[in-house]
mmCIF file of the N, C-alpha and C atoms, coordinates in Angstrom:
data_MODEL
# 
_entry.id   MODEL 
# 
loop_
_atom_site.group_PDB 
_atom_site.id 
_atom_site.type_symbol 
_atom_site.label_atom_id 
_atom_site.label_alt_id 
_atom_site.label_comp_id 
_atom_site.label_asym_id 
_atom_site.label_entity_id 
_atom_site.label_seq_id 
_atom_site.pdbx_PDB_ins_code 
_atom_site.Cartn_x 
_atom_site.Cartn_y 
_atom_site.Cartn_z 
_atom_site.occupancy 
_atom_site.B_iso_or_equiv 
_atom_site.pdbx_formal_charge 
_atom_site.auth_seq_id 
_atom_site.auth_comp_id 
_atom_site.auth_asym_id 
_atom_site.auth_atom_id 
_atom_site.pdbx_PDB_model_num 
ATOM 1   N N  . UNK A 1 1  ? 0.852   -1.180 0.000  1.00 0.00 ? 1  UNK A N  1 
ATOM 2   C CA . UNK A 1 1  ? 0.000   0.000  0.000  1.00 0.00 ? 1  UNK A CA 1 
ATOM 3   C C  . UNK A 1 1  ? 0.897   1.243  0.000  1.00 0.00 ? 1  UNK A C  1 
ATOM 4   N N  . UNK A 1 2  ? 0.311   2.054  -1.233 1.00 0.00 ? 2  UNK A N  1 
ATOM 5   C CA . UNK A 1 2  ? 1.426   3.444  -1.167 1.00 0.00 ? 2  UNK A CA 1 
ATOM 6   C C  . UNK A 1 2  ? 1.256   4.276  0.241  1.00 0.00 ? 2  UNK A C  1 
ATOM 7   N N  . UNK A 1 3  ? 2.042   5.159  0.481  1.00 0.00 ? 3  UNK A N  1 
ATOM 8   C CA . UNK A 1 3  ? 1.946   6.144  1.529  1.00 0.00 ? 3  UNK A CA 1 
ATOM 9   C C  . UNK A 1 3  ? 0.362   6.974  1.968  1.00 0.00 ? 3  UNK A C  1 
ATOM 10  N N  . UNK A 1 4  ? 0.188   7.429  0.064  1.00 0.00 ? 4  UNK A N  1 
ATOM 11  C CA . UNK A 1 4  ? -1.254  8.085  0.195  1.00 0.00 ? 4  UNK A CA 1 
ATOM 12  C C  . UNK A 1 4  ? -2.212  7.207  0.571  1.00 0.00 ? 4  UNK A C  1 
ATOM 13  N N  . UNK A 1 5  ? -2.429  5.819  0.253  1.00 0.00 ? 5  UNK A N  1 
ATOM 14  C CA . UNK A 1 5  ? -3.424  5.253  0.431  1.00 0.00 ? 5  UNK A CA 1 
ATOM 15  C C  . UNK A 1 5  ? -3.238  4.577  1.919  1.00 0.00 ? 5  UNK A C  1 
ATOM 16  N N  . UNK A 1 6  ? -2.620  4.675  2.882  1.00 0.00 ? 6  UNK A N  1 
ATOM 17  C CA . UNK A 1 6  ? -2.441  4.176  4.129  1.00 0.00 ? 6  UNK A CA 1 
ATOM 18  C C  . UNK A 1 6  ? -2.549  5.599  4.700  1.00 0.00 ? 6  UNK A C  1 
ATOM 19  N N  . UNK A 1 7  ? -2.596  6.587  4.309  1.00 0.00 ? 7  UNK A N  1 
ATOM 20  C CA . UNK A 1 7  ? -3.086  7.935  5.437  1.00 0.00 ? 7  UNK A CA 1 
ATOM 21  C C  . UNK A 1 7  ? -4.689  8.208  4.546  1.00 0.00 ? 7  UNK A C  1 
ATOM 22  N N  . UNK A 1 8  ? -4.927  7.476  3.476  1.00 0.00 ? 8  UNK A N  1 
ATOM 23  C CA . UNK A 1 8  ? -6.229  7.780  3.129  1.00 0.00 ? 8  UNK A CA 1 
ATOM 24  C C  . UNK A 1 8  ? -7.082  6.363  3.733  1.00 0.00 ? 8  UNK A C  1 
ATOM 25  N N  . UNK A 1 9  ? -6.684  5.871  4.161  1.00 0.00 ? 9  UNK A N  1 
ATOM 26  C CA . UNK A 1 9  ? -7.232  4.392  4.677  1.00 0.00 ? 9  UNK A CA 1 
ATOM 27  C C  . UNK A 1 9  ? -6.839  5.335  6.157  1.00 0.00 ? 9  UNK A C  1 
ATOM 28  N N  . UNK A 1 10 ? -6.168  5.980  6.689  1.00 0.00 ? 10 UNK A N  1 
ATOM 29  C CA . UNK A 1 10 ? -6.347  5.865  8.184  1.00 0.00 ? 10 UNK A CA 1 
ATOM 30  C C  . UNK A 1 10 ? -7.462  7.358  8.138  1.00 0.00 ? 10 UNK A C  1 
ATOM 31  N N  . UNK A 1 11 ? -7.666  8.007  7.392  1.00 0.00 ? 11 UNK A N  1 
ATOM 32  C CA . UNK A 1 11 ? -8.271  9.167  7.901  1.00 0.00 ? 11 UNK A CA 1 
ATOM 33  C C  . UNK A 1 11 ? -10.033 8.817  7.694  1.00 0.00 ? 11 UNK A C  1 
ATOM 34  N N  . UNK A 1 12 ? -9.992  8.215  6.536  1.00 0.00 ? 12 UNK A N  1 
ATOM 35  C CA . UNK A 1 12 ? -10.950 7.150  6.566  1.00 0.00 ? 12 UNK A CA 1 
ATOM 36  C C  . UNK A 1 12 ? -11.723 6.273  7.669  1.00 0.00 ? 12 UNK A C  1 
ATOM 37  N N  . UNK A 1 13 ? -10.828 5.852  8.115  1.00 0.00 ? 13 UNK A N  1 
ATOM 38  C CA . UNK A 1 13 ? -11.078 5.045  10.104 1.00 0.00 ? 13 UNK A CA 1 
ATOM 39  C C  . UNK A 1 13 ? -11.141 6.450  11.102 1.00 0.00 ? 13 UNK A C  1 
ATOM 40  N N  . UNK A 1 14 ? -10.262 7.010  11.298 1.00 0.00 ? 14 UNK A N  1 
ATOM 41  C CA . UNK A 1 14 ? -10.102 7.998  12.247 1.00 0.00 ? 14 UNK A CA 1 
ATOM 42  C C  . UNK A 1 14 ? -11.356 9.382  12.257 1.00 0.00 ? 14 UNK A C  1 
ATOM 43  N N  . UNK A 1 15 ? -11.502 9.625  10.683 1.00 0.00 ? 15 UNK A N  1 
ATOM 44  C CA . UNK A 1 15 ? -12.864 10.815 10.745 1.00 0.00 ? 15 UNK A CA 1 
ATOM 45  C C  . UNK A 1 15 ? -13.931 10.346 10.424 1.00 0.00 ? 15 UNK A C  1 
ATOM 46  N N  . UNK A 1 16 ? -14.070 9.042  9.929  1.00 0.00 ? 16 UNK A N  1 
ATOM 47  C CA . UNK A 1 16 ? -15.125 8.084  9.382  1.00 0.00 ? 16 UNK A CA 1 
ATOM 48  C C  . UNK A 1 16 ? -16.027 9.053  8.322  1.00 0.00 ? 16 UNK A C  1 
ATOM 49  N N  . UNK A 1 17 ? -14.713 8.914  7.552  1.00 0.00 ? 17 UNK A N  1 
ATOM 50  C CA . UNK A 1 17 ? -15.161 9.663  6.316  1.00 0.00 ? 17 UNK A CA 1 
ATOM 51  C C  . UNK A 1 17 ? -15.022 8.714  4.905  1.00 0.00 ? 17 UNK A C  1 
ATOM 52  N N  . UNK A 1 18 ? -15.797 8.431  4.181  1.00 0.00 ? 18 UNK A N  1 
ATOM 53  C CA . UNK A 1 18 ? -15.391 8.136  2.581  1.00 0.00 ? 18 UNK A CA 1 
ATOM 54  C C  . UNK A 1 18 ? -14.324 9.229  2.090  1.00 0.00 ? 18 UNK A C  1 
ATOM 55  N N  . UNK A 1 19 ? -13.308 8.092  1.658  1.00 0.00 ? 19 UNK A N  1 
ATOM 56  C CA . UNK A 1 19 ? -12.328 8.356  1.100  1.00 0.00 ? 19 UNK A CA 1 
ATOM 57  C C  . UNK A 1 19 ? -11.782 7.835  -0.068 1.00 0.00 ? 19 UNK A C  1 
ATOM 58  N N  . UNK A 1 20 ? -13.128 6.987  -0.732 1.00 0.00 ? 20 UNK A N  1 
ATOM 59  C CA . UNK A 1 20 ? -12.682 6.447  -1.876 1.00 0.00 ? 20 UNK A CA 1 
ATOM 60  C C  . UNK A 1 20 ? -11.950 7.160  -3.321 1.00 0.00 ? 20 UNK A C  1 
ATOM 61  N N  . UNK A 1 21 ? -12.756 8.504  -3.049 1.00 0.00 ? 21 UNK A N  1 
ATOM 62  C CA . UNK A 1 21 ? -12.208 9.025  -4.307 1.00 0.00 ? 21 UNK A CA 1 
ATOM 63  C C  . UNK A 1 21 ? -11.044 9.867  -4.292 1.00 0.00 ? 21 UNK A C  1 
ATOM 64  N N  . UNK A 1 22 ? -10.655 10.107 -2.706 1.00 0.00 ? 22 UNK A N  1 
ATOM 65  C CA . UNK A 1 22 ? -9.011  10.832 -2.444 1.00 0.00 ? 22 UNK A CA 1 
ATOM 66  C C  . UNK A 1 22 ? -8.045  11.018 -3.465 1.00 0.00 ? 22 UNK A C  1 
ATOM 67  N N  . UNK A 1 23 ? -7.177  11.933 -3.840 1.00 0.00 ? 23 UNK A N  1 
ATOM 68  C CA . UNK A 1 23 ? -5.843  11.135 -4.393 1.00 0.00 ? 23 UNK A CA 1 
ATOM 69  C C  . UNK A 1 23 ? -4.516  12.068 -3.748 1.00 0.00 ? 23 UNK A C  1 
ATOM 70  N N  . UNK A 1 24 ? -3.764  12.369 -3.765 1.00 0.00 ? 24 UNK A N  1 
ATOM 71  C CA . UNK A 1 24 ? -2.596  12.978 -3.290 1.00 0.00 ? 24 UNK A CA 1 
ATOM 72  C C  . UNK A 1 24 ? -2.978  14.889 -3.613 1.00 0.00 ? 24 UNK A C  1 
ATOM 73  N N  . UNK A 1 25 ? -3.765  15.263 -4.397 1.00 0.00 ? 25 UNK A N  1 
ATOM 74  C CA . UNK A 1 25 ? -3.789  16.314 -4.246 1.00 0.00 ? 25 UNK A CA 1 
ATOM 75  C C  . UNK A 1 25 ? -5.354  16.899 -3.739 1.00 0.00 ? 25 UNK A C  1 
ATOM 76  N N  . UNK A 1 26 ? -5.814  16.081 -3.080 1.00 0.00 ? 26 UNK A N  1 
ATOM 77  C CA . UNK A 1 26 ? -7.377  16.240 -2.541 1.00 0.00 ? 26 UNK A CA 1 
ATOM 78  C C  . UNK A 1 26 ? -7.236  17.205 -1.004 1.00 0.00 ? 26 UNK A C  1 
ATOM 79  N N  . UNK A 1 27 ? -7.685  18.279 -1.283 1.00 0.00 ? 27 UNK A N  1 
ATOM 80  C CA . UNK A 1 27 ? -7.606  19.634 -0.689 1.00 0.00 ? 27 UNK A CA 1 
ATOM 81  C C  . UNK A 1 27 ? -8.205  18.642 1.238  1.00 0.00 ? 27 UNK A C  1 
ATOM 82  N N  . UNK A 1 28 ? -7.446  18.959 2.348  1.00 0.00 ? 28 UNK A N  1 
ATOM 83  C CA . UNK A 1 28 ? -7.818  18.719 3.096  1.00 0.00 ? 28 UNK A CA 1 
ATOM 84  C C  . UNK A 1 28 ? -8.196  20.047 3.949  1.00 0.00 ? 28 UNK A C  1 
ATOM 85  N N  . UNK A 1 29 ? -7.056  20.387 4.824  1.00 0.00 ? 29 UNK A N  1 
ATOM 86  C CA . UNK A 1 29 ? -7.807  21.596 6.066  1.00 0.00 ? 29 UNK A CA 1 
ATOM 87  C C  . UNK A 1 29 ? -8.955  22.782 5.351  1.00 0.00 ? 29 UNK A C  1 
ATOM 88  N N  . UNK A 1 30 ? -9.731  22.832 5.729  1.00 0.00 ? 30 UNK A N  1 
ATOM 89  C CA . UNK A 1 30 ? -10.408 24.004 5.091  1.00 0.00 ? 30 UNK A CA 1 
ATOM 90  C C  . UNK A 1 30 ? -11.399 23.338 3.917  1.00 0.00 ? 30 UNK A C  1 
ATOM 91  N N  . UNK A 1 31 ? -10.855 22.028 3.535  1.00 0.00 ? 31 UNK A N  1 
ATOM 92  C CA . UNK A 1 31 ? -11.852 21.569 3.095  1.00 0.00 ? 31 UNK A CA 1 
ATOM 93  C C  . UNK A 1 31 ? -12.971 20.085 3.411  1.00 0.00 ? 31 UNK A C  1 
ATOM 94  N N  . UNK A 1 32 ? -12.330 19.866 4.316  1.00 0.00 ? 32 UNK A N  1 
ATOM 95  C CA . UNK A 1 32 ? -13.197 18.314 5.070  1.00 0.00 ? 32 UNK A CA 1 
ATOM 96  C C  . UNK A 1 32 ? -13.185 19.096 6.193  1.00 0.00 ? 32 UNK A C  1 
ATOM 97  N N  . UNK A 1 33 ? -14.690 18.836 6.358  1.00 0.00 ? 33 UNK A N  1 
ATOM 98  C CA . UNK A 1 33 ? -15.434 19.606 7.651  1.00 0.00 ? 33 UNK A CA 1 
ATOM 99  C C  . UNK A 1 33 ? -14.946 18.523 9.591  1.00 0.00 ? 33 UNK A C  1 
ATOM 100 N N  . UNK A 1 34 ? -14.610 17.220 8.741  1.00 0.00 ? 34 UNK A N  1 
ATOM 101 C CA . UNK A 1 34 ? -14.480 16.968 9.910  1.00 0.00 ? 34 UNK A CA 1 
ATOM 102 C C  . UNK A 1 34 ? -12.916 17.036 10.440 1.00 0.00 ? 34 UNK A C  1 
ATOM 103 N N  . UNK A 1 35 ? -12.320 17.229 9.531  1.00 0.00 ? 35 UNK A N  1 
ATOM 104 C CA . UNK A 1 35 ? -10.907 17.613 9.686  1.00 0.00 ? 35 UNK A CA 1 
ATOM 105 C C  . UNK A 1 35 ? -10.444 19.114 10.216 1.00 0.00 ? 35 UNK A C  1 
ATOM 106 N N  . UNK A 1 36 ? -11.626 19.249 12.128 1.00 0.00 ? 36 UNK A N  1 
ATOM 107 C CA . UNK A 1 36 ? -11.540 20.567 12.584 1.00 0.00 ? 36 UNK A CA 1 
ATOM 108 C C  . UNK A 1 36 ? -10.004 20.282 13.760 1.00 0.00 ? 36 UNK A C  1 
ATOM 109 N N  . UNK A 1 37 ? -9.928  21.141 14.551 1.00 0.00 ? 37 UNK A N  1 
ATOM 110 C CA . UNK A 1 37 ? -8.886  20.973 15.530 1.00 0.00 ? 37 UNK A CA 1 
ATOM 111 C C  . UNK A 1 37 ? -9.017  19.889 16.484 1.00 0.00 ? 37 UNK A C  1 
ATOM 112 N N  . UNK A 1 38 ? -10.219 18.926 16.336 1.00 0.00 ? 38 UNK A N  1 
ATOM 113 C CA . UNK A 1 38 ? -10.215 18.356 16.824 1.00 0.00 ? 38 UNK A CA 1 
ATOM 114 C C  . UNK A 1 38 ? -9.949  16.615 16.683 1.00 0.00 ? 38 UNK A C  1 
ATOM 115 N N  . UNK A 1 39 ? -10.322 16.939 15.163 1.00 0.00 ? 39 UNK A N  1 
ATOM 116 C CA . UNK A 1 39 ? -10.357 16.042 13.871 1.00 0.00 ? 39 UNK A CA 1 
ATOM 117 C C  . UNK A 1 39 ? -8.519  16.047 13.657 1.00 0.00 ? 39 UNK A C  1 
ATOM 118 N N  . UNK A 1 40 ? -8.330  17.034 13.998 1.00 0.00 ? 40 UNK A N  1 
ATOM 119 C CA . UNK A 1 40 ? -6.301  17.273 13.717 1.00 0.00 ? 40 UNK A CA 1 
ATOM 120 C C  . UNK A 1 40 ? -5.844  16.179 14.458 1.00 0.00 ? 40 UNK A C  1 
ATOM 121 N N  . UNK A 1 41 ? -6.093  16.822 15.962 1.00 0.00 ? 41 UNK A N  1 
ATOM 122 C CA . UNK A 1 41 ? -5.548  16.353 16.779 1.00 0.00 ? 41 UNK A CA 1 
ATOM 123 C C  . UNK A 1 41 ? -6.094  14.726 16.796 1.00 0.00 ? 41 UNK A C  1 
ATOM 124 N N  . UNK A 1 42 ? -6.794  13.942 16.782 1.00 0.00 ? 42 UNK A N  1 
ATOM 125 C CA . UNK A 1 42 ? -7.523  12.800 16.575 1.00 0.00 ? 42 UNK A CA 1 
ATOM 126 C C  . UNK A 1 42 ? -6.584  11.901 15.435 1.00 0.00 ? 42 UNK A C  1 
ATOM 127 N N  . UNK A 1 43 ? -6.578  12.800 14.510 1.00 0.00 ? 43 UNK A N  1 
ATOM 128 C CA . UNK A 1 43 ? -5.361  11.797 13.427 1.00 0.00 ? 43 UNK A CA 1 
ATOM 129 C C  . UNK A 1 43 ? -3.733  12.011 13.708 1.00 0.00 ? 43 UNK A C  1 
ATOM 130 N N  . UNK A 1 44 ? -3.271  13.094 14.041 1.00 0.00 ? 44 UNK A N  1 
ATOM 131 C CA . UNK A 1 44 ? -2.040  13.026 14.874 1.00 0.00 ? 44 UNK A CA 1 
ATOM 132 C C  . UNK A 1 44 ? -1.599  12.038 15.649 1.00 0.00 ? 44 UNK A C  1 
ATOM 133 N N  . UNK A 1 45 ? -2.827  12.017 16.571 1.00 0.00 ? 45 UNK A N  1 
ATOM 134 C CA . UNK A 1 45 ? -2.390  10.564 17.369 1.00 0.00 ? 45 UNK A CA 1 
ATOM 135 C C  . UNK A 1 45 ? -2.268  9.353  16.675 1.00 0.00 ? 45 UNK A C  1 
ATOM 136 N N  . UNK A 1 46 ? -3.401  9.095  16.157 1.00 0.00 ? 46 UNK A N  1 
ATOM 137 C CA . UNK A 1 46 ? -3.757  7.867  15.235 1.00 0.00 ? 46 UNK A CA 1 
ATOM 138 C C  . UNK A 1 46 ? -2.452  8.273  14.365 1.00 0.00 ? 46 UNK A C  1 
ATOM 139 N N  . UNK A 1 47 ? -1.608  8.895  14.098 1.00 0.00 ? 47 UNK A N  1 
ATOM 140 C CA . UNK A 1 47 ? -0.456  8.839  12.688 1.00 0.00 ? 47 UNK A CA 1 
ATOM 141 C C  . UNK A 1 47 ? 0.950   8.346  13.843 1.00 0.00 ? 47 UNK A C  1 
ATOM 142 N N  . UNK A 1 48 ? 0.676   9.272  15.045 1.00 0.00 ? 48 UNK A N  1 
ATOM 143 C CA . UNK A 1 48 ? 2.007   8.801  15.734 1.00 0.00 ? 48 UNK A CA 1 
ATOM 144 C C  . UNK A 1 48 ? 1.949   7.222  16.203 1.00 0.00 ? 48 UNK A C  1 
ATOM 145 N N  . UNK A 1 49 ? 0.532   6.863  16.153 1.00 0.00 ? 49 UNK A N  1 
ATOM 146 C CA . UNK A 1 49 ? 0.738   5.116  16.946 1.00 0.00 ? 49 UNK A CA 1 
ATOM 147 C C  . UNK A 1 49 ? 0.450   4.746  15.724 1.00 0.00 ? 49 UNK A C  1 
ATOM 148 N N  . UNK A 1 50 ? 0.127   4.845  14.679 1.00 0.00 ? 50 UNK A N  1 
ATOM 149 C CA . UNK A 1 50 ? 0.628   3.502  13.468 1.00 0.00 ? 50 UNK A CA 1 
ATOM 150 C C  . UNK A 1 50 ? 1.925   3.473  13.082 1.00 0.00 ? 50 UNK A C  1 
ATOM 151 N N  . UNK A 1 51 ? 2.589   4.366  12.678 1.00 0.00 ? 51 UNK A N  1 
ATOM 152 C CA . UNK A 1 51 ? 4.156   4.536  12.778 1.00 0.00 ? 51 UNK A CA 1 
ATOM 153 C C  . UNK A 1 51 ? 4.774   5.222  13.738 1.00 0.00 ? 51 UNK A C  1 
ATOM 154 N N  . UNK A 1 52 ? 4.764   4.762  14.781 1.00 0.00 ? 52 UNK A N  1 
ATOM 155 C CA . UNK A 1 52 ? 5.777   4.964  15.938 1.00 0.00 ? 52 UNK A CA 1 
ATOM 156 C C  . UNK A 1 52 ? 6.700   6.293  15.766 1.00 0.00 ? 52 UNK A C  1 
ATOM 157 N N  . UNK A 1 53 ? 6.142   7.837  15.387 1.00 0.00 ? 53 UNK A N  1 
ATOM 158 C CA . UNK A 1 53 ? 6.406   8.948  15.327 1.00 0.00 ? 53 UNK A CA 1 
ATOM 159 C C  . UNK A 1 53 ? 5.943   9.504  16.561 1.00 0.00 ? 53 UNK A C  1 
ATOM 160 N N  . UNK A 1 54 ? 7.138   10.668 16.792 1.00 0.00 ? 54 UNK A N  1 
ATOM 161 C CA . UNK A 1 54 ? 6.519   11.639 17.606 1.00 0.00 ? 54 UNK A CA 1 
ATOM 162 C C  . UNK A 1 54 ? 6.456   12.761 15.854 1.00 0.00 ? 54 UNK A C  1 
ATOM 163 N N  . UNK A 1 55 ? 5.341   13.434 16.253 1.00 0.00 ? 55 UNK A N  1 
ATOM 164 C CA . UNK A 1 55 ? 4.923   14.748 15.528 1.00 0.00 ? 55 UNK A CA 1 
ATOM 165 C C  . UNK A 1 55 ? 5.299   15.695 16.330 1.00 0.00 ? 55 UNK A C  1 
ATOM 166 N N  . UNK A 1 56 ? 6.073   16.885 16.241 1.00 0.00 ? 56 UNK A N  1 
ATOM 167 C CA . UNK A 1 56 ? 6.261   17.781 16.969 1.00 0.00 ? 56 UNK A CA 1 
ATOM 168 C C  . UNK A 1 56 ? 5.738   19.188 16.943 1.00 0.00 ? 56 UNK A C  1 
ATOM 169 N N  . UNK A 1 57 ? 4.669   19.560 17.797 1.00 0.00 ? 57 UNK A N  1 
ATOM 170 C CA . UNK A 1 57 ? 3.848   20.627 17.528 1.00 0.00 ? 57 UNK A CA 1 
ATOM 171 C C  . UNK A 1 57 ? 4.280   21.744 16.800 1.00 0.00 ? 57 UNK A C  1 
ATOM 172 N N  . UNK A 1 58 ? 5.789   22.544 16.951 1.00 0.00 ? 58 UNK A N  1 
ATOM 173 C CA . UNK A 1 58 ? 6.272   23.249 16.631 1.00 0.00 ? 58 UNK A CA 1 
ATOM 174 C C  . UNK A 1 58 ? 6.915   22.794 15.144 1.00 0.00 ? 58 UNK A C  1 
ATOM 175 N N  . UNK A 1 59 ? 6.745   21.789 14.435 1.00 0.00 ? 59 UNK A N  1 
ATOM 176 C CA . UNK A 1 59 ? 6.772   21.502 12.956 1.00 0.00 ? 59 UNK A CA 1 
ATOM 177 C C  . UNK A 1 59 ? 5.397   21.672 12.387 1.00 0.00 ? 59 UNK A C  1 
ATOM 178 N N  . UNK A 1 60 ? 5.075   21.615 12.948 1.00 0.00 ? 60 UNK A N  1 
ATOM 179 C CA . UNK A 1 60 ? 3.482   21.244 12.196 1.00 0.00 ? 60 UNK A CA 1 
ATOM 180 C C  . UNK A 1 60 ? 2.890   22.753 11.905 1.00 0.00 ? 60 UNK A C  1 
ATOM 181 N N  . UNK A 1 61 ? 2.102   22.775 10.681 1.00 0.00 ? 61 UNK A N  1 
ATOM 182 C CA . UNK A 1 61 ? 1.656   23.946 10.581 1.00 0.00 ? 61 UNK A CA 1 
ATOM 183 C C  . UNK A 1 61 ? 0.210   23.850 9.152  1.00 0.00 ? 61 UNK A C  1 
ATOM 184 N N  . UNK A 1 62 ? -0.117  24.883 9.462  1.00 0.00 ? 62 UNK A N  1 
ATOM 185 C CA . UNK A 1 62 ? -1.678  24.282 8.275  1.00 0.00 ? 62 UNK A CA 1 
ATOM 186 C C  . UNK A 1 62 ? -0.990  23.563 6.710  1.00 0.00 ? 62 UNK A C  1 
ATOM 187 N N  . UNK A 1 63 ? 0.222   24.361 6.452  1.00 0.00 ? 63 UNK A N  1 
ATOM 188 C CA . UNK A 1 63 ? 0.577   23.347 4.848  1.00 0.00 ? 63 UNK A CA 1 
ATOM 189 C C  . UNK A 1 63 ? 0.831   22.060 5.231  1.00 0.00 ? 63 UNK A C  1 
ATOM 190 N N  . UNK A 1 64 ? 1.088   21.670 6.471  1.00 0.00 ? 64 UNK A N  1 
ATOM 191 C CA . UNK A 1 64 ? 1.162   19.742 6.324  1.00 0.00 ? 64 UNK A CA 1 
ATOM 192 C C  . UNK A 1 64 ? -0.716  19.361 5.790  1.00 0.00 ? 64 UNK A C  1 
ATOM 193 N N  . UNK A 1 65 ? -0.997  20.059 6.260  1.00 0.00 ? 65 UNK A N  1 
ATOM 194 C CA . UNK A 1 65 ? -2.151  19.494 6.063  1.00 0.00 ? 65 UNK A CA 1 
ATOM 195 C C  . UNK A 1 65 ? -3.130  20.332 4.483  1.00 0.00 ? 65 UNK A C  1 
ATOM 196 N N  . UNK A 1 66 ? -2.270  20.381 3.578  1.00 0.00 ? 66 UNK A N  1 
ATOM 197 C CA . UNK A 1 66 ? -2.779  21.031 2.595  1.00 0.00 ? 66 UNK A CA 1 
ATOM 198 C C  . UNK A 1 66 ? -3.585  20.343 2.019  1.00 0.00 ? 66 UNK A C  1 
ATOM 199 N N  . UNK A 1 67 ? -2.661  19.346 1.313  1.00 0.00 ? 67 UNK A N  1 
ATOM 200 C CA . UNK A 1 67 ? -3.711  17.955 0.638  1.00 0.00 ? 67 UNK A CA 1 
ATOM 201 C C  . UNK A 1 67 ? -3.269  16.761 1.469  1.00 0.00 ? 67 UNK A C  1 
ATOM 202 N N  . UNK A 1 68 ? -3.583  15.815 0.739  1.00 0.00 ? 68 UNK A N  1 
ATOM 203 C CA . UNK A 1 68 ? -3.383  14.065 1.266  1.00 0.00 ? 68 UNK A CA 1 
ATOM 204 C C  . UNK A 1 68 ? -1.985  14.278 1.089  1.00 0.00 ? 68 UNK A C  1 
ATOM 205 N N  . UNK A 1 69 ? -1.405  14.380 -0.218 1.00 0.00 ? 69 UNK A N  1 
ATOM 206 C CA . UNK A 1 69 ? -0.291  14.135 -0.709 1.00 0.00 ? 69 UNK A CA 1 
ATOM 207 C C  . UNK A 1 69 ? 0.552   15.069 0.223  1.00 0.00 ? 69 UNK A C  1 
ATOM 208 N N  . UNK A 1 70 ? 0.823   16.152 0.648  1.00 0.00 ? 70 UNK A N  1 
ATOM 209 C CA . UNK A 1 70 ? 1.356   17.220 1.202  1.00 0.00 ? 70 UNK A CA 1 
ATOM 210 C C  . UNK A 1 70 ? 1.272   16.648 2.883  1.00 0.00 ? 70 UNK A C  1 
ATOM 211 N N  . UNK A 1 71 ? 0.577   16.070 3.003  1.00 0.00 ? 71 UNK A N  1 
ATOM 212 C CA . UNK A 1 71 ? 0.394   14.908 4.911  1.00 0.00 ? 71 UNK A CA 1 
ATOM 213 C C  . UNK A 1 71 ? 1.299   13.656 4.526  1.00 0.00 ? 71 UNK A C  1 
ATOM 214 N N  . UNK A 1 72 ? 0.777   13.250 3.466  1.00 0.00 ? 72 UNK A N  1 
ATOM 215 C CA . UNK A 1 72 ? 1.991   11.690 3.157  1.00 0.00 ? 72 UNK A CA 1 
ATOM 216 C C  . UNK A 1 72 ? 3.149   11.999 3.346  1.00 0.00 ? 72 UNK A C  1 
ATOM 217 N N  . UNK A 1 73 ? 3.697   13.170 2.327  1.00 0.00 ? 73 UNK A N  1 
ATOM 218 C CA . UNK A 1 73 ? 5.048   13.621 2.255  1.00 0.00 ? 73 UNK A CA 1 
ATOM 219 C C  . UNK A 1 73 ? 5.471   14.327 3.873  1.00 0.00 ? 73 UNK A C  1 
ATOM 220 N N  . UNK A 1 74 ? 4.925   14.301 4.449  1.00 0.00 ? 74 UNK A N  1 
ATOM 221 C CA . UNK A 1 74 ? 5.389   14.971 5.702  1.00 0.00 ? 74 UNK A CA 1 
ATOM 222 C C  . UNK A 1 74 ? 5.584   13.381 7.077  1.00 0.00 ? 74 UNK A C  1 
ATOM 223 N N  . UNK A 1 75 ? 4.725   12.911 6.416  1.00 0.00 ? 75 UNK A N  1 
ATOM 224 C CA . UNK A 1 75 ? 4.531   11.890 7.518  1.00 0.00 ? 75 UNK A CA 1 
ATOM 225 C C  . UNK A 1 75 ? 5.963   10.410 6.446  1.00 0.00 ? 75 UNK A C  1 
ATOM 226 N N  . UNK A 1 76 ? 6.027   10.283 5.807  1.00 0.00 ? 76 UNK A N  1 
ATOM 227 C CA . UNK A 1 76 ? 7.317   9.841  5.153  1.00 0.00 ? 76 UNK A CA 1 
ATOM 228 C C  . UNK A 1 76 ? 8.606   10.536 5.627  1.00 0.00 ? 76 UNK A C  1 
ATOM 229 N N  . UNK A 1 77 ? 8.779   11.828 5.608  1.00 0.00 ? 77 UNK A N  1 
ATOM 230 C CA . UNK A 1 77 ? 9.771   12.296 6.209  1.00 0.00 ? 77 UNK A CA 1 
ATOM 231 C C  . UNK A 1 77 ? 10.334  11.844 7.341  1.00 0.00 ? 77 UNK A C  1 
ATOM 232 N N  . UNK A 1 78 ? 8.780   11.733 8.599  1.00 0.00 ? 78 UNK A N  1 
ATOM 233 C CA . UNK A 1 78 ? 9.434   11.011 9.436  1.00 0.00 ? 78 UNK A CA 1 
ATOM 234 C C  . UNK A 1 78 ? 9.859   9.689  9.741  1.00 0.00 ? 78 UNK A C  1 
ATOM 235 N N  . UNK A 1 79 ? 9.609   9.036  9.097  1.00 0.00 ? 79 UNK A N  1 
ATOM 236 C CA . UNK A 1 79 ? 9.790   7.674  8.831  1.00 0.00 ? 79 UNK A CA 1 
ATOM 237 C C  . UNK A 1 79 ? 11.110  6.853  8.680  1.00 0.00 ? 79 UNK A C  1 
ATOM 238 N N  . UNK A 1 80 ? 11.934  6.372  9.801  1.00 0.00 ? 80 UNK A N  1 
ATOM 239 C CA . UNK A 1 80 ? 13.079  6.189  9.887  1.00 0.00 ? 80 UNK A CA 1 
ATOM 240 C C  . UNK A 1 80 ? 13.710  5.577  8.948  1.00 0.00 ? 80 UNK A C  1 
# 
């Protein structure tokens, strides 16, 4: 499973949202309603316990969360 489709399969579980038609440039903050600060924080966790990341508040900023693809590429980065 590529990168995009394992953070589109977890946001999928985590906001219990259809995500079938996702692809790497599918507009997230500002545009999925359930993806509020609370919805953030909810998949943060869920991203640090499937791959054993810490996320560090002071990296993070609204462009990780631009599209799918722009969260993959951030969450790959950390990826040892």
């Amino acid at each position: 499973m590529s990168p995009d489709q394992e953070i589109k399969h977890l946001l999928a579980q985590v906001l219990e949202l259809d995500t079938s038609d996702y692809d790497s440039s599918t507009a997230l903050l500002g545009a999925v309603p359930e993806l509020d600060s609370m919805g953030v924080v909810t998949l943060l966790t869920a991203l640090e316990d499937k791959y054993q990341i810490v996320l560090a508040d002071d990296e993070l900023d609204a462009s990780v969360f631009e599209t799918l693809g722009t969260l993959s590429r951030y969450v790959a980065d950390k990826l040892p």
